[in-house]
C-alpha positions as CSV (number, residue, x, y, z in Angstrom):
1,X,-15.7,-54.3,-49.9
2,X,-16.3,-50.6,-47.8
3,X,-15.8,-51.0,-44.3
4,X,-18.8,-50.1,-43.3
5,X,-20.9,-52.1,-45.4
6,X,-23.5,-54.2,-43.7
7,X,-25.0,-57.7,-44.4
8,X,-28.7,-57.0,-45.4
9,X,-31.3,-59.4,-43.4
10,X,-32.4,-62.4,-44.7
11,X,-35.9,-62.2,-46.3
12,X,-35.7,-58.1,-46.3
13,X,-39.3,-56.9,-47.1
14,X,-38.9,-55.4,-50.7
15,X,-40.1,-51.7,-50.6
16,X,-40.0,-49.2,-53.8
17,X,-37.2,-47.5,-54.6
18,X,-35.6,-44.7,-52.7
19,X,-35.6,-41.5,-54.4
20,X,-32.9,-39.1,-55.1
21,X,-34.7,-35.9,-55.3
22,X,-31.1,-34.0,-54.6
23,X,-27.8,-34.6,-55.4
24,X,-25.9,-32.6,-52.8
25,X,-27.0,-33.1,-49.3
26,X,-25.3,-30.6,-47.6
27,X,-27.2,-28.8,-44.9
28,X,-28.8,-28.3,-41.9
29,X,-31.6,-30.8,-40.5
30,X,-34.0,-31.5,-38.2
31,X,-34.5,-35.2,-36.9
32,X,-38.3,-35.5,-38.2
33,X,-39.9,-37.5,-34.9
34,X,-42.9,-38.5,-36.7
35,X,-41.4,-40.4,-39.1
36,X,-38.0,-41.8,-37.3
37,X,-38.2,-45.1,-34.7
38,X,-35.1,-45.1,-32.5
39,X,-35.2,-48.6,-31.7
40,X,-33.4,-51.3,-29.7
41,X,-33.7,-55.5,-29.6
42,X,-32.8,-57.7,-26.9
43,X,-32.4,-61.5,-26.1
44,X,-34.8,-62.4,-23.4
45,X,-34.6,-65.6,-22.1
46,X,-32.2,-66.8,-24.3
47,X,-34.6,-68.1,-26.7
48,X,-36.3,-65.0,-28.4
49,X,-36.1,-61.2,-29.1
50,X,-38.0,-58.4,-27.3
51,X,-38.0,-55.1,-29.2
52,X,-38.8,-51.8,-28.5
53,X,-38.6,-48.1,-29.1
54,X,-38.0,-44.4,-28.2
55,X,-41.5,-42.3,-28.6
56,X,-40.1,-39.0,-27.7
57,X,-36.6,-37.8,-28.5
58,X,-35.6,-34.5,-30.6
59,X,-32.0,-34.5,-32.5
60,X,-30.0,-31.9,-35.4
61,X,-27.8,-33.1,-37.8
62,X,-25.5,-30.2,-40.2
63,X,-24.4,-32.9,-43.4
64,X,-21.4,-31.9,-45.3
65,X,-21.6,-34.5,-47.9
66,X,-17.8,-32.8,-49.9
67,X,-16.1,-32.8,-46.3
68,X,-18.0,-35.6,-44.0
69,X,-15.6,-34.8,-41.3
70,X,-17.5,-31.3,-41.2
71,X,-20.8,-32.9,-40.4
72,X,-22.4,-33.1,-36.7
73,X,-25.5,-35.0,-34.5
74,X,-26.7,-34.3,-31.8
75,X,-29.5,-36.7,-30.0
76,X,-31.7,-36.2,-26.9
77,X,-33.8,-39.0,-25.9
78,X,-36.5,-39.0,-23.5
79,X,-35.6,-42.7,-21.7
80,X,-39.5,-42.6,-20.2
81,X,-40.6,-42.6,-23.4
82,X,-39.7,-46.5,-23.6
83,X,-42.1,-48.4,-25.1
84,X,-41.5,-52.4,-26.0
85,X,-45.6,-52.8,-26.0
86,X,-45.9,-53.9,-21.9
87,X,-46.4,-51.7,-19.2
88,X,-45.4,-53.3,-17.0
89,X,-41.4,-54.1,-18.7
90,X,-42.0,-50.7,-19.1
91,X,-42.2,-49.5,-15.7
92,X,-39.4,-51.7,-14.5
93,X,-37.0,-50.5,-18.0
94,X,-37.8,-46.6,-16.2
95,X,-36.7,-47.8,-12.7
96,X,-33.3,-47.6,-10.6
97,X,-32.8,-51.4,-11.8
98,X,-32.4,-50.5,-15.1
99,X,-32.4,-46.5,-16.8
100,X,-33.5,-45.2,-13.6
101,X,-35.2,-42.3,-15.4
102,X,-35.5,-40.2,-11.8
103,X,-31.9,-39.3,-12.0
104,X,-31.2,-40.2,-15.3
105,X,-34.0,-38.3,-17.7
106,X,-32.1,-38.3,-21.4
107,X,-29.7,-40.5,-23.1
108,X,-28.0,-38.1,-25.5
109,X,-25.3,-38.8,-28.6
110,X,-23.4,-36.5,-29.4
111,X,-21.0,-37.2,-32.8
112,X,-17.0,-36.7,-32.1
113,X,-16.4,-37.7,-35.7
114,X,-17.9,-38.7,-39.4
115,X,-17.0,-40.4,-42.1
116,X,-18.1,-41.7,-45.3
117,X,-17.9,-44.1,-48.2
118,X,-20.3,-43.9,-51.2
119,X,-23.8,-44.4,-49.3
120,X,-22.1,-45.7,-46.2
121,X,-21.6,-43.4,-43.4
122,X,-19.7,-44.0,-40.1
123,X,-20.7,-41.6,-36.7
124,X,-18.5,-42.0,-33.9
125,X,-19.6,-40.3,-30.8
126,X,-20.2,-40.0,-27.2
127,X,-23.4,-42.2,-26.2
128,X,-24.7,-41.1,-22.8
129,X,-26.5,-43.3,-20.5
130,X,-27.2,-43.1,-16.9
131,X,-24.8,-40.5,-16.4
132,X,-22.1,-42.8,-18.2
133,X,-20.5,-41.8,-21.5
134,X,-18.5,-44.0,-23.7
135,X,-18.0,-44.1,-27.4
136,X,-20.1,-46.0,-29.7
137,X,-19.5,-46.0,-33.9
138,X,-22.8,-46.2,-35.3
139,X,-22.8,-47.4,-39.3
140,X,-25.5,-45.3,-41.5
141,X,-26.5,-46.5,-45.0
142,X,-27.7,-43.2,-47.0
143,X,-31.3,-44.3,-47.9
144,X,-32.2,-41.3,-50.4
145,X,-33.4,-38.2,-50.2
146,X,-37.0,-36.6,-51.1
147,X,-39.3,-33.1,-51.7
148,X,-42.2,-34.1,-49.7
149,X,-45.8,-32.7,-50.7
150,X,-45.4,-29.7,-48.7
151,X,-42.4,-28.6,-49.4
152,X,-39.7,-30.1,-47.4
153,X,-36.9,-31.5,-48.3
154,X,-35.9,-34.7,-46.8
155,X,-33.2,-37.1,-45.8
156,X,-33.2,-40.5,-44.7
157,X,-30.9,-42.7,-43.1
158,X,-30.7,-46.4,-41.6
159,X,-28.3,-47.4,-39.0
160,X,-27.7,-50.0,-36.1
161,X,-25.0,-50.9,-33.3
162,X,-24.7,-53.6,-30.8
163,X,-23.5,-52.3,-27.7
164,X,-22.8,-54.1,-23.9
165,X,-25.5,-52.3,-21.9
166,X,-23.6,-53.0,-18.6
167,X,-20.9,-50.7,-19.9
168,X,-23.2,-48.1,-19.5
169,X,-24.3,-49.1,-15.7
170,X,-27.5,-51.1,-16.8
171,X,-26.7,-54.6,-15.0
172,X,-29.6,-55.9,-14.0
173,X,-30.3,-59.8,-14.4
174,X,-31.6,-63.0,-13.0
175,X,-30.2,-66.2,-13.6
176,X,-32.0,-68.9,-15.7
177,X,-32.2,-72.3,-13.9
178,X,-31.3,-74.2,-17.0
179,X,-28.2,-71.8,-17.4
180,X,-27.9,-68.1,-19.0
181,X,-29.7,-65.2,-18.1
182,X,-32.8,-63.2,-18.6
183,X,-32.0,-60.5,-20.3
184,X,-29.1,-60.6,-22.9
185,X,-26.0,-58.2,-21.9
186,X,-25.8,-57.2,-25.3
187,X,-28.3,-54.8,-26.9
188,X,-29.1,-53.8,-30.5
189,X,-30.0,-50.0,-31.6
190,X,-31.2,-49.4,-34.7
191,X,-32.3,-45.9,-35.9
192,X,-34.2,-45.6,-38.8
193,X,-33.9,-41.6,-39.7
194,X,-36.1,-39.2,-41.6
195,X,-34.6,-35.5,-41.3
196,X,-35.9,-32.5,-42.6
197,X,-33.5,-29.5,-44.2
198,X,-34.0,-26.5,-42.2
199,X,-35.5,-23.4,-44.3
């Protein structure tokens, strides 16, 4: 079994399958913002899961599919951007309790090495977050690849990592009377990519 295969979710939505308009993907791309969600789940509570997302970010990727170690990504996100569908979770996410967006506008990834097995790609990087930069290894499953209706030829890509959020400063908690915490230290990120080749 590849290393960086993933178990699929139970009860997966079945969608039609991917296409493979190209065989070599080797290139220089544009992160395609209107059709990517940069995601991220959490345990609330610790009974259920509150999700959100990312509305505004912008991000380059140059894919060497012969020589992965060649390839690069590079990430911005704009953290007041957050969305998890509540204002007011909102507001506090964007204060100094928790991203602090005042001093602390983008989170940026920037790749420090790739690698890649069949479909399965692994991006190690430097994740920055409040001013704090540690290394994450993101695992990417190659999706397929496309020539849209007006003329652009795409990529896409589908990837997740848990992380600790307080190793990237973002403590913030209150205790649960019946034991626990609010908010769960650790904190899914899923990405689901659609890049465009640069002309």
């Amino acid at each position: 079994m590849s290393i960086f295969s993933r178990k699929s979710a139970k009860n997966e939505p079945v969608f039609d399958a991917a296409t493979q308009a190209i065989e070599d993907i080797t290139g220089d791309y544009t992160i395609d913002a209107a059709h990517t969600q940069i995601g991220f789940q959490a345990r609330h509570a610790m009974v259920t899961n509150v999700r959100g997302a990312f509305k505004e970010f912008e991000g380059t990727a140059h894919i060497d599919a012969a020589n992965p170690a060649n390839s690069k990504v590079d990430l911005t996100i704009a953290v007041n951007s957050v969305d998890t569908g509540v204002a007011d979770r909102d507001g506090h996410l964007a204060s100094a309790d928790f991203f602090d967006v005042e001093q602390f506008p983008t989170i940026t990834f920037t790749s420090t090495s790739v690698e890649r097995d069949g479909d399965d790609w692994a991006i190690t990087g430097d994740l920055t977050i409040k001013g704090t930069t540690k290394p994450v290894t993101i695992d990417f499953e190659f999706v397929g690849s496309a020539q849209d209706p007006f003329g652009n030829t795409r990529v896409g890509f589908e990837g997740e990592v848990a992380v600790n959020r307080k190793d990237w400063g973002l403590t913030w908690n209150a205790a649960l009377e019946t034991g626990g915490v609010l908010v769960s230290e650790k904190v899914k990120l899923k990405f689901d990519v659609s890049a465009i080749k640069n002309a």
